[in-house]
C-alpha positions in Angstrom: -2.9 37.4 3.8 -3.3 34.3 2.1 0.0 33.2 3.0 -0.2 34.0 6.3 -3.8 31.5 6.3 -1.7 29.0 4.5 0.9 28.9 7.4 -1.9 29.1 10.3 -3.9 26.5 8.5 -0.6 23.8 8.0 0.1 24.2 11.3 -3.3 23.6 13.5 -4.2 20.5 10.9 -0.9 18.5 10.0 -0.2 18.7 6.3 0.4 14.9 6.3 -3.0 14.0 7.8 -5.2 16.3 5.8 -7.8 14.2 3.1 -8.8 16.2 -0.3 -12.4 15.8 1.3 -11.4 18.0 4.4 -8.8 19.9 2.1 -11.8 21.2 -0.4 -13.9 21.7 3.0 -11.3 24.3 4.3 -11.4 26.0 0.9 -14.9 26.4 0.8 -14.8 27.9 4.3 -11.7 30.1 3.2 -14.0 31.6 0.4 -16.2 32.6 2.7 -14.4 34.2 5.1 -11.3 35.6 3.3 -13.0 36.0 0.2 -10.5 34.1 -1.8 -11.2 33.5 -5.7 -12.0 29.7 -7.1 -8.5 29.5 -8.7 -6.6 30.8 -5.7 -8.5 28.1 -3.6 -7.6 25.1 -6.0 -4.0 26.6 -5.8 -4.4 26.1 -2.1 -5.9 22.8 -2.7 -3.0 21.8 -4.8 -0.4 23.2 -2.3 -1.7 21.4 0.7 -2.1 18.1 -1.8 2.1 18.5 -2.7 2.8 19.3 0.7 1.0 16.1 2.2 2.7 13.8 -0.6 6.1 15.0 0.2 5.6 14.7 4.3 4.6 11.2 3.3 7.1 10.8 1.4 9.9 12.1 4.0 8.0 9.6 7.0 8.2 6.6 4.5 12.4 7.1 4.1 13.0 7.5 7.6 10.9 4.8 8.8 12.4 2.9 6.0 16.3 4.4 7.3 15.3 3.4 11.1 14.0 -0.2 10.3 17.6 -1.3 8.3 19.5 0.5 11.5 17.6 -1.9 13.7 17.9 -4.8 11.4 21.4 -4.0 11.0 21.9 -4.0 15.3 20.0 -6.8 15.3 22.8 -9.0 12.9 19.5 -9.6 10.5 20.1 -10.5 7.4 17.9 -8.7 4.3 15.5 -11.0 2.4 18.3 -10.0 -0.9 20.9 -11.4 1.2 19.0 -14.2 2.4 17.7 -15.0 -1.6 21.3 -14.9 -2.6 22.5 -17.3 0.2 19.7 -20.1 -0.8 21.0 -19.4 -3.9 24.2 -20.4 -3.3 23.8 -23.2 -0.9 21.6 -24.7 -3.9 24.2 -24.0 -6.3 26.7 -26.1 -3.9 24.5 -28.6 -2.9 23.7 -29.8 -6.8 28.0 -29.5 -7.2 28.6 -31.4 -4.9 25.5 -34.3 -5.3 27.1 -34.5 -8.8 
């Protein structure tokens, strides 16, 4: 029954969206209605908490993937690549004033 909420719940709200305020909110409600026990709500808390972090986690490396493939079409260079070029131009430029 529980897991069956859980799925329902994840579903309607969008794990990734979902606040500890609004989280703890949903539990209290649950322990009302589905009679669920304190340490099966902070379980649920905890869930929804791990599940949220990860679907961050997941957006943050494919919005991270998506902008190089852009910069990449775009012939951009990387602020490494651009560091490393100063770099070297200054490195040349003191060779050759010398």
């Amino acid at each position: 029954m529980l897991e069956l909420l859980e799925k329902a719940v994840m579903t309607s709200i969008g794990v990734a969206a979902m606040t500890q305020k609004k989280a703890e909110e949903l539990v209290a409600e649950m322990k009302d209605r589905c009679k669920i026990s304190e340490d099966e709500g902070k379980q649920f808390i905890e869930k929804i908490q791990n599940l949220a972090k990860e679907s961050r986690e997941k957006i943050q490396a494919v919005a991270e993937d998506e902008v190089k493939k852009v910069v990449d079409r775009l012939g951009l260079v990387s602020r490494d690549e651009f560091d490393r070029l100063a770099k070297r131009v200054q490195e040349l430029e003191s060779r050759s004033s010398n």
